[in-house]
C-alpha positions in Angstrom: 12.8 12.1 -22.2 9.7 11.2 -20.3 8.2 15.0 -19.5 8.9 15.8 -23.2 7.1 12.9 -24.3 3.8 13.3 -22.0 0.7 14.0 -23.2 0.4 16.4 -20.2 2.5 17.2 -17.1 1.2 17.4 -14.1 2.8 19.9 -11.6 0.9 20.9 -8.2 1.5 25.1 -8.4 3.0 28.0 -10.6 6.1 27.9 -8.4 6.6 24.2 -8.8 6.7 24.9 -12.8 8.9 27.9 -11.9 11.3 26.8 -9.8 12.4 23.7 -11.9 12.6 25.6 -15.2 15.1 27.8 -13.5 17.7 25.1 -13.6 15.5 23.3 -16.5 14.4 25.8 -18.5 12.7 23.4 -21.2 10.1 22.6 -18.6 8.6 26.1 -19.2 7.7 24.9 -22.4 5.8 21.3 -21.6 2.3 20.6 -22.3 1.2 21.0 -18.9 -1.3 21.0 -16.0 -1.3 22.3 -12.4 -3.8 20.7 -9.8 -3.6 22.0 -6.4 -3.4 18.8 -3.8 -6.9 17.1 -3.3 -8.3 18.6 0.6 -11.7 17.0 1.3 -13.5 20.6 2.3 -15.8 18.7 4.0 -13.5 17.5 6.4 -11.0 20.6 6.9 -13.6 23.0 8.3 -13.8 25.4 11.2 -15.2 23.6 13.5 -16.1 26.4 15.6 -13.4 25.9 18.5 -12.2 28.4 20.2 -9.1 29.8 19.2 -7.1 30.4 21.9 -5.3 33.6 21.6 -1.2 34.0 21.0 -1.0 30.2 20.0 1.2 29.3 16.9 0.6 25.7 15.3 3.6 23.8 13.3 2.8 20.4 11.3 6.2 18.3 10.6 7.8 21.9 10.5 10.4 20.4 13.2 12.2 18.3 10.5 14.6 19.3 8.2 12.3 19.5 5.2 9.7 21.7 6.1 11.1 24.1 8.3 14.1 22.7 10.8 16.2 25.3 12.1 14.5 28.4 11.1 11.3 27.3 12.6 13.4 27.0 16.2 14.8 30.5 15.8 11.4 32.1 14.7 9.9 30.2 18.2 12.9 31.5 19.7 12.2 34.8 18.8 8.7 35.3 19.6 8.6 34.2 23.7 5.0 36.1 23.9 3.3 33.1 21.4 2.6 29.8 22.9 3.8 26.4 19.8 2.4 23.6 19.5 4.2 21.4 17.3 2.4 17.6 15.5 4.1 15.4 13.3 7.4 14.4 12.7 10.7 16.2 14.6 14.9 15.7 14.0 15.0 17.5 17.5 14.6 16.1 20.2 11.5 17.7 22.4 13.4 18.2 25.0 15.2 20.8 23.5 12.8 23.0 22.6 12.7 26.6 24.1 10.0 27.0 27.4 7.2 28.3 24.9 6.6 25.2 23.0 5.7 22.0 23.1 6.0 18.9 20.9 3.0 16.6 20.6 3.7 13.9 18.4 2.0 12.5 15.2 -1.8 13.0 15.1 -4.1 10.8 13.0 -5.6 12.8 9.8 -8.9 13.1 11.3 -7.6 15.3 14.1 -5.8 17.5 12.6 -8.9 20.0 11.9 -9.5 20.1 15.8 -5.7 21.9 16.3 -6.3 24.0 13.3 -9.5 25.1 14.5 -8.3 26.0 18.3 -5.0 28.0 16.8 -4.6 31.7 15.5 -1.7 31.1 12.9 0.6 28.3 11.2 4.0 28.3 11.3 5.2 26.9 7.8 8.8 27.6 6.8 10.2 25.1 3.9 13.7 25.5 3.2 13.1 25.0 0.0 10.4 24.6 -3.0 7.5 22.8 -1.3 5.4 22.1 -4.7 2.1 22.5 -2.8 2.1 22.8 0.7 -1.3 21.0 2.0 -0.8 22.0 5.1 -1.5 25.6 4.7 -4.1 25.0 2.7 -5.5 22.7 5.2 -5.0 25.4 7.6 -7.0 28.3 5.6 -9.7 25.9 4.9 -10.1 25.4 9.6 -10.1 29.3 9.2 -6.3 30.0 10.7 -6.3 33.8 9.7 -2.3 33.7 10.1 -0.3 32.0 8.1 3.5 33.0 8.5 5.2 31.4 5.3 8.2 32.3 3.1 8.3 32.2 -0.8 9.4 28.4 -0.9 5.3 27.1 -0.5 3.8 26.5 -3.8 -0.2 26.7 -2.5 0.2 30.4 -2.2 1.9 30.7 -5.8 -1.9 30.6 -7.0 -3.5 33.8 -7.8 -6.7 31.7 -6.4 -4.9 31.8 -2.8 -5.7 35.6 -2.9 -10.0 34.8 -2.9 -12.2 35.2 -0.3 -12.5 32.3 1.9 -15.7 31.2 0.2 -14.5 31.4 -3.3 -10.9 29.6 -2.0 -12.9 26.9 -0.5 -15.2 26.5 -3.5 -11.9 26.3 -5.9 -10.0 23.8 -3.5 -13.9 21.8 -3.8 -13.8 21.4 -7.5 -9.7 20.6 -8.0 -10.5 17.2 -8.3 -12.9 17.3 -10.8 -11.0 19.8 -13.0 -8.2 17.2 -12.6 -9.8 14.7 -14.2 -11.3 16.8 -16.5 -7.9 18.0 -17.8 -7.2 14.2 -18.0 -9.5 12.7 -20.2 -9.0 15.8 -22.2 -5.3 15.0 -22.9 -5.7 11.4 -23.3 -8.8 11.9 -25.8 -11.5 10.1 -23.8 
């Protein structure tokens, strides 16, 4: 088998090792490495907006895979808190409830500028999301509210539980423990 034979497995959190040696358990015991997604820190910043008050944002959570259903109930459920939803949808926008709105994909580059005008994420994956950039993406534009379930792998990190500072700092230097790890297991 491929994994078995690796010099080093790469997975992207502790719950993305843990979830696939529950129906795997062998994986448990691969030589392996986790590596959080790359975020360029530079880019996802606060970029001092203001964050308007009682405003929810959701990337691609209106499709099947990273939120769906659930997502429409929670919106459903919460008429005081104005969505905005980006990205991808398998709904069409015209049937979302009064207090949201859909706005379509939004180029990369923009995405800090709705993080940085909104007071929490909306993130709910049906199942194992093995990172979850998103929310890290998020955290890093200073969204103080995240609401999640247990299915997001970036929160599976003890690291997720640092001050903003030392989070951001960690997030920084992923790449470069990455490779590190790397030429390690290949010898170089």
């Amino acid at each position: 088998d491929m994994l078995e034979a690796a010099v080093l497995n790469v997975f992207l959190s502790p719950l993305h090792v843990e979830r696939l040696a529950e129906s795997q358990p062998w994986i448990a015991d691969l030589p392996r490495y986790l590596t959080p997604s790359p975020v360029d820190v530079k880019v996802y910043r606060d970029r001092n907006n203001l964050r308007v008050p009682g405003t929810v944002l959701g990337v691609n959570s209106l499709t099947q895979l990273k939120g769906g259903q659930p997502v429409l109930d929670y919106v459903k459920t919460h008429p005081d808190l104005q969505f905005t939803f980006v990205g991808e949808t398998n709904y069409p926008p015209a049937d979302l409830p009064k207090n949201a709105v859909f706005i379509g994909p939004q180029a990369p580059m923009q995405m800090p500028d709705h993080y940085s005008q909104t007071e929490a994420l909306l993130h709910l994956p049906p199942s194992l999301d093995p990172f979850s950039r998103t929310v890290v993406e998020a955290r890093l534009c200073g969204v103080k509210r995240i609401v999640r379930n247990k299915n997001i792998g970036a929160c599976s990190y003890p690291e997720w539980n640092l001050p903003d500072a030392d989070f951001r700092a960690w997030i920084d230097r992923a790449p470069a423990r990455f490779w590190d790890a790397i030429e390690q297991a290949v010898g170089v």
